[in-house]
C-alpha positions in Angstrom: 230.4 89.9 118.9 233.6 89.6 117.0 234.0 86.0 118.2 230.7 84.9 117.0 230.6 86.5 113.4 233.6 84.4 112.8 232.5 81.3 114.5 229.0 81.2 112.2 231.2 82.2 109.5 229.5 85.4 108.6 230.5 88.1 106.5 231.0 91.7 108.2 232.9 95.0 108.2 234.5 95.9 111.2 234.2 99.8 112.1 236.0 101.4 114.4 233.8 104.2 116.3 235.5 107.5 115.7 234.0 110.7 117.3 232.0 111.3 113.3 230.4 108.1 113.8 229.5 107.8 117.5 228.1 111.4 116.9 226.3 110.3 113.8 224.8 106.5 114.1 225.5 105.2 117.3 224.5 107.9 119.8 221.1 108.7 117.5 220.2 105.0 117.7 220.9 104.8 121.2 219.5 107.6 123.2 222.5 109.3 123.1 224.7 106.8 124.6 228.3 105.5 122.9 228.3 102.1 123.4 229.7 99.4 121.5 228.5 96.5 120.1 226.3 98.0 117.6 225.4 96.0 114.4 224.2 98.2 111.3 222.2 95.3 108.8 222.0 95.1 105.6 218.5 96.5 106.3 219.8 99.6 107.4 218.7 98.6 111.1 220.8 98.9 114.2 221.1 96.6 117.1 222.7 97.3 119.9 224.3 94.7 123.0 225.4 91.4 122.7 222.8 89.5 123.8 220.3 91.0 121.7 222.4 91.0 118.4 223.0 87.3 118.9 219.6 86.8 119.8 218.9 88.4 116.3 221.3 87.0 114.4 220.7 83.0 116.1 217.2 83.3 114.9 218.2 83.8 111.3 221.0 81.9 110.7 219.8 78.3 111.7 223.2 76.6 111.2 225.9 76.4 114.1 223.5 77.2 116.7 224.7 78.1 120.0 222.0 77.3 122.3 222.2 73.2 123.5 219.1 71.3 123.1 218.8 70.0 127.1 217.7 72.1 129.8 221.0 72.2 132.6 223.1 72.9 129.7 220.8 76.1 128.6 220.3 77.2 132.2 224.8 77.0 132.2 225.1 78.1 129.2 222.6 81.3 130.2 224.1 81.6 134.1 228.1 82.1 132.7 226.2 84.6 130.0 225.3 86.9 133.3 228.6 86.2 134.4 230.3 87.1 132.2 228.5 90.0 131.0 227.8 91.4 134.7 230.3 90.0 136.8 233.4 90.1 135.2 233.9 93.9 134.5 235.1 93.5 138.4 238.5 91.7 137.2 238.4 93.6 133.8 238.5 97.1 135.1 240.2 96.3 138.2 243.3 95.0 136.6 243.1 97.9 133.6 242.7 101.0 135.4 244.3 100.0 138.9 247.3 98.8 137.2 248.2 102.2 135.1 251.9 102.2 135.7 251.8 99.2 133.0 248.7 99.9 131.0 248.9 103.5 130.3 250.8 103.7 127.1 248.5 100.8 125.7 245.4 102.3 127.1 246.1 105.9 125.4 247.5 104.4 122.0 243.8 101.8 122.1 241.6 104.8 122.7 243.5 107.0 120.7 243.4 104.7 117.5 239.9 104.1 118.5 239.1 108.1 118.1 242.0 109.6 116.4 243.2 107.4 113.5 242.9 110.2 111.5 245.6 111.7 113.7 249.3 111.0 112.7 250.3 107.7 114.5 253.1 109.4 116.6 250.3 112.0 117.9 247.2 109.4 118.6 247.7 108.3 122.3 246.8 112.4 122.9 243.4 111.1 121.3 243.1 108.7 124.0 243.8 111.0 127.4 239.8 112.1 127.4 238.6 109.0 127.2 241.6 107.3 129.9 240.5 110.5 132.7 236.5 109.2 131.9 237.0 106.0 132.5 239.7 105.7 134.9 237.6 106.3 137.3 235.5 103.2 136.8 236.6 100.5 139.2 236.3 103.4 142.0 233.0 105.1 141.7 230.7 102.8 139.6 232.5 99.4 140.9 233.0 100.9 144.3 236.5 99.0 143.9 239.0 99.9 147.2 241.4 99.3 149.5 239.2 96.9 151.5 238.1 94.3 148.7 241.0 94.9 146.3 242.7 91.6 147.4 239.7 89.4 147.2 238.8 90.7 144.0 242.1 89.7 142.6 242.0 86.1 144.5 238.5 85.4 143.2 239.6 86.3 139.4 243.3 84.3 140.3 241.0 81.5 141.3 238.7 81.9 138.4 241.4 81.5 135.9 242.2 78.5 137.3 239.4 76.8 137.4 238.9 77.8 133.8 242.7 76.9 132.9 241.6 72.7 135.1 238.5 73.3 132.3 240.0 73.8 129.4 242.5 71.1 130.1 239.6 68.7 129.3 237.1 70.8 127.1 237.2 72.6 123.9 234.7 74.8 125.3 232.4 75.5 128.2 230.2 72.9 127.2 232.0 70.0 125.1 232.9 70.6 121.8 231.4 73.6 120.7 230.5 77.3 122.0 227.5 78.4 123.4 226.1 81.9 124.7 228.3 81.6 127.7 231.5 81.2 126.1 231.3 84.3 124.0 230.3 86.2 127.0 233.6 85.1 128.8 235.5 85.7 126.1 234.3 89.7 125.5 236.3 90.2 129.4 238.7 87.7 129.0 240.2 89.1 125.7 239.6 92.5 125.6 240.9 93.0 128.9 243.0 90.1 130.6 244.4 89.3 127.4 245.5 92.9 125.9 245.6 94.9 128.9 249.7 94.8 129.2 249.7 93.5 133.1 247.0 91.1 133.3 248.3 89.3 129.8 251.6 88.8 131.3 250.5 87.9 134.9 247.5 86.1 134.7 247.0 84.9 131.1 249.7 84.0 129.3 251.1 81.5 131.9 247.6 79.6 131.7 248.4 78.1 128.1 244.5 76.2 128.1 242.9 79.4 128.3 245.2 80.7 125.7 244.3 77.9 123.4 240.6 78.2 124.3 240.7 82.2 123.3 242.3 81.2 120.0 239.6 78.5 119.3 236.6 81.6 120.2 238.6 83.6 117.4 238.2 81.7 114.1 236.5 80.2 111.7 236.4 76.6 112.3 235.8 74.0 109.0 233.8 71.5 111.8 232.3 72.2 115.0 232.0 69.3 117.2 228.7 68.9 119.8 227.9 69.4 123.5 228.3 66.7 126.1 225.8 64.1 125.6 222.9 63.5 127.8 222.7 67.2 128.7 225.9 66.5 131.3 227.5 69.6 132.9 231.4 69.3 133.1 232.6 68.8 137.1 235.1 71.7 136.6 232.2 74.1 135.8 230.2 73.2 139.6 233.1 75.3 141.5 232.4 78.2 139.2 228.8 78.0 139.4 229.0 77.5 143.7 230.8 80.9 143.8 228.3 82.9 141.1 225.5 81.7 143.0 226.8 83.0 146.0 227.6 85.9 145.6 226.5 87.5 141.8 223.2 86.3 142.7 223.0 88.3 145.8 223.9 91.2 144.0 221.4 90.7 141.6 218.5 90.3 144.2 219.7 93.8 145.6 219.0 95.3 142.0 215.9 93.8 141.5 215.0 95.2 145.0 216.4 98.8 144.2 214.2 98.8 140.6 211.2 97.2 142.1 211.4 100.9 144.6 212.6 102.9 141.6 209.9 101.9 139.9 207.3 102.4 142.4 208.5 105.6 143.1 208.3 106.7 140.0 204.8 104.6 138.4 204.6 106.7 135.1 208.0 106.4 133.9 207.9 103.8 131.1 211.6 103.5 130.4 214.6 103.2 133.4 218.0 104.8 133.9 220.9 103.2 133.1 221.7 104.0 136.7 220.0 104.1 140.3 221.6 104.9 143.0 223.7 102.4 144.5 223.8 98.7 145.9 225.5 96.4 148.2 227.7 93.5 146.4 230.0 91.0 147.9 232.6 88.8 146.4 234.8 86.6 147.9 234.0 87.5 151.4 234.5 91.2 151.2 232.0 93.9 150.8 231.7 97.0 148.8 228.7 99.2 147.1 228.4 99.3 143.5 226.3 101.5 141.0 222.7 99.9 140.7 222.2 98.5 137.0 218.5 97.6 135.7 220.7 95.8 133.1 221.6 93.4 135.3 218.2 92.3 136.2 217.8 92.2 132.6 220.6 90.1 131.9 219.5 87.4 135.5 215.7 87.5 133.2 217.5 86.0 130.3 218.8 82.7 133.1 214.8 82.6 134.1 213.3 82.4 130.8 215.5 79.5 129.9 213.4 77.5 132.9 210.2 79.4 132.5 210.0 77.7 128.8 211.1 73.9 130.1 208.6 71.4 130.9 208.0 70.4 135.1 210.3 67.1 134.5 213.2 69.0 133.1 213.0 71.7 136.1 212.9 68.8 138.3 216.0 67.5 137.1 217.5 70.4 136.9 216.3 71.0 140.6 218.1 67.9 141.8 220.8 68.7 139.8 221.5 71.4 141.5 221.4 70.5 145.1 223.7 67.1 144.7 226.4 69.7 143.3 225.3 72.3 146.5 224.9 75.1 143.5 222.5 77.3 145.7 220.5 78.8 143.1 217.2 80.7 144.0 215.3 81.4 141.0 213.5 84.5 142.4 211.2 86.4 140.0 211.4 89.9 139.7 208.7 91.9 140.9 208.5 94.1 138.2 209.9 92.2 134.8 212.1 94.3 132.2 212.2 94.5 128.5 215.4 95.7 126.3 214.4 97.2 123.3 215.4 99.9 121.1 219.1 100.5 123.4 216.5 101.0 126.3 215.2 99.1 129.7 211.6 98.9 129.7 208.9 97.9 132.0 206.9 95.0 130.4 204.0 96.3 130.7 204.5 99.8 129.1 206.0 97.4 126.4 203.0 95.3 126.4 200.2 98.3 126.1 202.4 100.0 123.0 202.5 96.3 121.6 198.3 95.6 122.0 198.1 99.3 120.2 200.4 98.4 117.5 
């Protein structure tokens, strides 16, 4: 969110959410949930994720737009949005809380300067142990993180950062010469994590000096942005990227969409959906392991159909083709029952649509 603000060059305060305010704005606008990105407007309104407050904020400031004009490039652009918002808390919480012989003093001084920065500075990591015994269990229970996938969770992210580092070696950004939706969804993970977190910044960032470059690039300001590829092209070092997210992210996604198609018929009155239910199968790399089942995921996998839904039958054809010369197995399947986000909660759509018709 950071990232963008300064890339479109618009003003903002940046607050950090101490226990006062998460009690006071955030968890009142949310449900009751702290979560973070939330964007308070001039208006007085709040918006909360990402997506939605750069959804907001794209359709009102016209100018450095970050949605290309041709169709492959959008459905990219949207695909390494779900991966990055979806996939990558594997890598991210992985390498933070199964690495806590190196990222404990950094962890509890972040949280507790997060919390506690009223506290005196010597005294704030104590801020931070709640939060560090909450989350550290993360990769574990809602990840389902183990002994069994451990190393192919670390050889997909080494392999990853690779393909990124060949990437950036050619590219300013994902896309050519300027960012689009999928870059700052790589770079929430990618620097809030691998590049703070003590052991993943020495060990798997820093030595990649592209992606270095390309994380300083997401955090400014620039005086020109340059344009996309022409001719809606898709880079060669992106197809490797996309092969493995369509593999296996995409299977995980069909299991959610299965488990909230049952959820939902199980329960046909409920209008609104947990954050969580129950649990899923999910495989990367070739190993196996059960994670917690997020609507929000199906959600996010809407946003990559929508982008085709609106194209026209030629541009779906190409992007069809497309496709299957660069063997990028991607099955659009359409949820059974669709999702809204709105007001910090999942939705069905048509519990949406009936308060909409009555409004």
């Amino acid at each position: 969110m950071r990232s963008y603000l300064r890339f479109k060059g618009l003003p903002f305060s940046e607050v950090r959410v101490s226990d006062k305010i998460a009690k006071d704005i955030i968890k009142p606008a949310t449900g009751g949930w702290r979560v973070v990105p939330v964007v308070k407007t001039p208006q007085g309104e709040i918006i909360q994720d990402s997506s939605i407050i750069l959804d907001e904020l794209e359709s009102i400031h016209r100018d450095r737009l970050i949605t290309p004009t041709g169709l492959k490039q959008q459905a990219v652009s949207s695909l390494f949005e779900l991966l990055g918002d979806e996939w990558l808390v594997f890598p991210a919480m992985h390498y933070r809380w199964n690495y806590k012989k190196h990222n404990l003093r950094y962890i509890l001084n972040a949280f507790g300067q997060g919390t506690k920065a009223h506290w005196p500075k010597a005294l704030r990591w104590l801020g931070g142990i709640t939060a560090a015994l909450k989350f550290g269990n993360v990769p574990r229970f809602m990840l389902g993180i183990n002994s069994s996938n451990k190393a192919a969770i670390e050889t997909y992210t080494l392999v990853l950062l690779d393909q990124l580092e060949l990437h950036f070696t050619q590219h300013d950004f994902l896309l050519g010469g300027r960012p689009c939706y999928g870059d700052f969804a790589l770079y929430g993970p990618l620097q809030a994590h691998l590049a703070l977190d003590p052991n993943p910044k020495d060990h798997l960032i820093k030595p990649r000096k592209n992606i270095l470059a390309w994380l300083g690039r997401m955090n400014t300001t620039p005086q020109q942005i340059g344009e996309w590829l022409s001719d809606d092209e898709i880079p060669e070092t992106l197809v490797p990227m996309l092969q493995s997210q369509c593999r296996d992210q995409l299977h995980y996604i069909h299991q959610v969409m299965a488990k909230t198609t049952d959820w939902v018929d199980k329960n046909p009155n409920a209008e609104t959906l947990p954050r969580f239910i129950g649990k899923v199968e999910y495989r990367i790399n070739g190993a196996v392991g059960k994670r917690l089942c997020t609507p929000c995921s199906q959600w996010m996998y809407q946003r990559v159909l929508a982008t085709i839904e609106k194209a026209t039958a030629a541009q779906v054809d190409d992007l069809s083709r497309w496709l299957s010369r660069q063997n990028i197995v991607f099955d659009p399947v359409k949820p059974t029952t669709s999702l809204v986000f709105q007001s910090s909660r999942l939705w069905r759509s048509d519990a949406v649509a009936v308060y909409d018709s009555i409004d």
